[in-house]
Backbone as JSON, one array per atom type, in Angstrom:
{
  "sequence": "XXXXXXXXXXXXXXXXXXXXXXXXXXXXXXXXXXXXXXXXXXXXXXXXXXXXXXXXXXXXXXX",
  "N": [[-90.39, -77.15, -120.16], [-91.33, -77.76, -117.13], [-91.44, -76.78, -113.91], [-91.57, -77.46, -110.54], [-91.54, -76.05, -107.51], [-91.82, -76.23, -103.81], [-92.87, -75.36, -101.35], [-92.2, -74.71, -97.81], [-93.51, -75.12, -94.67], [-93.06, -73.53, -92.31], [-93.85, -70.56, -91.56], [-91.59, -68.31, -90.71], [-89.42, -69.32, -92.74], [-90.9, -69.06, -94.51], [-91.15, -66.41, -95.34], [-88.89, -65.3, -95.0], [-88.17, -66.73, -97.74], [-89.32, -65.63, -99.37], [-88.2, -62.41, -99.04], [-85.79, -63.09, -100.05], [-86.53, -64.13, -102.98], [-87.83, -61.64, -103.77], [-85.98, -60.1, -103.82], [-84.52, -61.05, -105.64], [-86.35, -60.66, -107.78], [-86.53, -58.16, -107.67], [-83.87, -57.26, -109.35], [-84.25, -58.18, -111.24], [-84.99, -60.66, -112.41], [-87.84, -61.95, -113.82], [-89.02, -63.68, -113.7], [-89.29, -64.44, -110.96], [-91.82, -63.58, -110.32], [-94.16, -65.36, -110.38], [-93.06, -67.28, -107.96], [-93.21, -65.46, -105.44], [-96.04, -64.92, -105.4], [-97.05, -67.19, -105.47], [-95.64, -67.61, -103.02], [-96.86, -65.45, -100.94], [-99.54, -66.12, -100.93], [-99.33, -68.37, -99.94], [-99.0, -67.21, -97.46], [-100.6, -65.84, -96.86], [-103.27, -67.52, -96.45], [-102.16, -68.87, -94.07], [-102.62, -66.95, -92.28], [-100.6, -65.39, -92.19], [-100.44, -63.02, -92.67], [-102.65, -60.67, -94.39], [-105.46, -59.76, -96.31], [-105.98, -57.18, -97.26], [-103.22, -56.39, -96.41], [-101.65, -57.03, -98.91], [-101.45, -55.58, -101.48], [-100.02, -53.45, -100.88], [-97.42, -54.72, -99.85], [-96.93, -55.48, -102.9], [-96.42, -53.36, -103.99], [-94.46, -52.29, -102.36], [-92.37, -54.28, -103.25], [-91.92, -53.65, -106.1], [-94.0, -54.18, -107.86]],
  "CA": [[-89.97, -77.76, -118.92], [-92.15, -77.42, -115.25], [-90.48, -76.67, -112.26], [-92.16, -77.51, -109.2], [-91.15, -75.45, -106.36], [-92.06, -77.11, -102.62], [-92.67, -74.52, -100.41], [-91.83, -75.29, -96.33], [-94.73, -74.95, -94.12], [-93.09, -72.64, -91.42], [-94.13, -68.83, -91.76], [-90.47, -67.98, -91.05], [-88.88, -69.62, -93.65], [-91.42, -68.3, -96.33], [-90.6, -64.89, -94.83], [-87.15, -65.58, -95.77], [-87.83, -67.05, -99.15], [-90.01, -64.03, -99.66], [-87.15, -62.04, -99.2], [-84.86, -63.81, -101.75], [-87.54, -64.04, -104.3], [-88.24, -60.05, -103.91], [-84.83, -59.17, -104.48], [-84.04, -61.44, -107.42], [-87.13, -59.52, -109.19], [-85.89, -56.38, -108.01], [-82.27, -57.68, -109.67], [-84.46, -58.17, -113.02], [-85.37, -62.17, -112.63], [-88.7, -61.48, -113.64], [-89.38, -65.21, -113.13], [-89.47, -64.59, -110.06], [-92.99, -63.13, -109.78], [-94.68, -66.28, -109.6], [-92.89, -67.52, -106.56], [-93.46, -64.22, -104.99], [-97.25, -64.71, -105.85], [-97.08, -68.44, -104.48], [-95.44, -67.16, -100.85], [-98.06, -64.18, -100.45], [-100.91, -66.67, -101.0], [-99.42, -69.06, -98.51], [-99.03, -66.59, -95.93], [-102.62, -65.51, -96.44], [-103.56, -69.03, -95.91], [-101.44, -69.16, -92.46], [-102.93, -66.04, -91.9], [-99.88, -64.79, -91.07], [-100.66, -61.69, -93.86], [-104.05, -60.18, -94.0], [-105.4, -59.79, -97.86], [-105.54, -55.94, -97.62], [-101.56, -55.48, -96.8], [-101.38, -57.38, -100.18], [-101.16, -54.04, -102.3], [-98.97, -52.49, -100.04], [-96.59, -55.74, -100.09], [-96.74, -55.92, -104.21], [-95.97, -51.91, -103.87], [-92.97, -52.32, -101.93], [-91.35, -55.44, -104.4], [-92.02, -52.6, -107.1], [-94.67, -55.41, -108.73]],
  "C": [[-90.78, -77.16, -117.78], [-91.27, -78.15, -114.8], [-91.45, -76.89, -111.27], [-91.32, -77.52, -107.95], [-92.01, -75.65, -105.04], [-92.08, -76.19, -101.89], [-92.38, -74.91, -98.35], [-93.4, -74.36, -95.72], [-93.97, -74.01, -93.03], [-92.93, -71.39, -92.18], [-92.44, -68.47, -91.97], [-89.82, -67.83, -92.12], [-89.67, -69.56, -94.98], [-91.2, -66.83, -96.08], [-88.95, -64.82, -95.49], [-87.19, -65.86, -96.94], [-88.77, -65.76, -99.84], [-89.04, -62.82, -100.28], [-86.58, -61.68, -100.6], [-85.43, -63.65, -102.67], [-87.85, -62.31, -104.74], [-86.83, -59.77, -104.42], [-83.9, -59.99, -105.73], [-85.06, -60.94, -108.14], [-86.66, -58.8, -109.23], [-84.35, -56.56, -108.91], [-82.91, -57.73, -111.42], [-84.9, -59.59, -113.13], [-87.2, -61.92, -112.49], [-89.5, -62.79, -113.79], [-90.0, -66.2, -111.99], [-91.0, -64.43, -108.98], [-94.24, -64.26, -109.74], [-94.42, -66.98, -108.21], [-93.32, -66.75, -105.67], [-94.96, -64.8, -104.57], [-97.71, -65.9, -104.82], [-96.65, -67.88, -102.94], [-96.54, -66.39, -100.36], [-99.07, -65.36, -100.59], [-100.72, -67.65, -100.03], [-99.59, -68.78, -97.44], [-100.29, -66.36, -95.83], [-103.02, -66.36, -95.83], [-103.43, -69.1, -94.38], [-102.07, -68.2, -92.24], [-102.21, -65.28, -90.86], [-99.74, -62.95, -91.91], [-102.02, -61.78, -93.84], [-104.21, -59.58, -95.83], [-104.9, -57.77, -98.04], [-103.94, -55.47, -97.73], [-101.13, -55.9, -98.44], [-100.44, -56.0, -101.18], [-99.79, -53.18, -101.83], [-97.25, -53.5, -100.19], [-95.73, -55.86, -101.76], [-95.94, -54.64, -104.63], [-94.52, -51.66, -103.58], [-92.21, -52.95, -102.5], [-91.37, -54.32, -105.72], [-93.15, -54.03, -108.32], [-96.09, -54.6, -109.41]]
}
């Protein structure tokens, strides 16, 4: 089965689903690390994240 997950175009609200998605990995939904993967690459995009904090970002989700 594919899921296709729709992301929203405002920064905010991938900041927020960011969030959510980080702390259902940290919870053990290790399902979750594609969404994760998808938000960080959008924000790059928006360039509302900068590639270097990347590491530091994947660091802090414990990824």
């Amino acid at each position: 089965m594919v899921s296709i997950d729709f992301l929203p175009s405002n920064p905010n609200s991938l900041l927020e689903m960011l969030q959510l998605s980080a702390e259902s990995y940290q919870a053990g939904n290790e399902n979750g690390f594609n969404k994760i993967h998808r938000i960080l690459d959008e924000l790059l995009k928006m360039k509302e994240i900068k590639k270097h904090e990347l590491k530091t970002i994947y660091k802090n989700i414990g990824i």
